[in-house]
Every structure is written in structure tokens, then in C-alpha cells.
C-alpha positions, 0 to 999 in steps of 0.5 A: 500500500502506498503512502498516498493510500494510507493518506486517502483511508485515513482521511475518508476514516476521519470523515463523518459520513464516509462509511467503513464499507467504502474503505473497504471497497476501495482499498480492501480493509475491513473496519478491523484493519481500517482501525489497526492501521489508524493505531499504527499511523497516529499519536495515541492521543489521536487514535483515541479521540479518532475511536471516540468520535467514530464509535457508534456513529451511525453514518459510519457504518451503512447498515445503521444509517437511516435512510434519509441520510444522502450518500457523499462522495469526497472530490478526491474519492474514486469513482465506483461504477458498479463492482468495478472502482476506476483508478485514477492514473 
């Protein structure tokens, strides 16, 4: 993975309305491997306020969300068209 990788998980981990599913569609990290790599890249004070802020929110997680809320894409997101993500080059 490269450090521009590890740059794009950990700001679509730190966004709000980003879920874990689109990480993991992404790049291929389940929510486990998406928080193992936090704990690794950041300041433990970091990390916890990270863990704090994410932990139960809804809008983190697609299965919780409520139906209202609408999809966001990030500008610097990749473009997904159905199964297959188009990589920018």
C-alpha cells in the first residue's frame, strides 16, 4: 500500500459520513484493519479521540444509517461504477 493510500483511508476514516464499507471497497480493509492501521499511523492521543468520535456513529457504518441520510462522495474519492472502482492514473 502506498503512502498516498494510507493518506486517502485515513482521511475518508476521519470523515463523518464516509462509511467503513467504502474503505473497504476501495482499498480492501475491513473496519478491523481500517482501525489497526489508524493505531499504527497516529499519536495515541489521536487514535483515541479518532475511536471516540467514530464509535457508534451511525453514518459510519451503512447498515445503521437511516435512510434519509444522502450518500457523499469526497472530490478526491474514486469513482465506483458498479463492482468495478476506476483508478485514477
Amino acid at each position: 500500500m502506498t503512502e498516498q493510500d494510507i493518506d486517502r483511508i485515513i482521511e475518508m476514516a476521519w470523515e463523518d459520513r464516509t462509511p467503513f464499507e467504502a474503505i473497504e471497497l476501495q482499498f480492501g480493509l475491513s473496519e478491523a484493519e481500517v482501525i489497526a492501521l489508524m493505531r499504527r499511523q497516529m499519536k495515541g492521543s489521536s487514535f483515541r479521540m479518532w475511536r471516540a468520535r467514530v464509535s457508534g456513529r451511525k453514518t459510519k457504518h451503512t447498515q445503521l444509517r437511516s435512510e434519509d441520510a444522502l450518500r457523499f462522495r469526497c472530490s478526491r474519492q474514486r469513482a465506483i461504477s458498479g463492482n468495478k472502482i476506476s483508478k485514477k492514473g
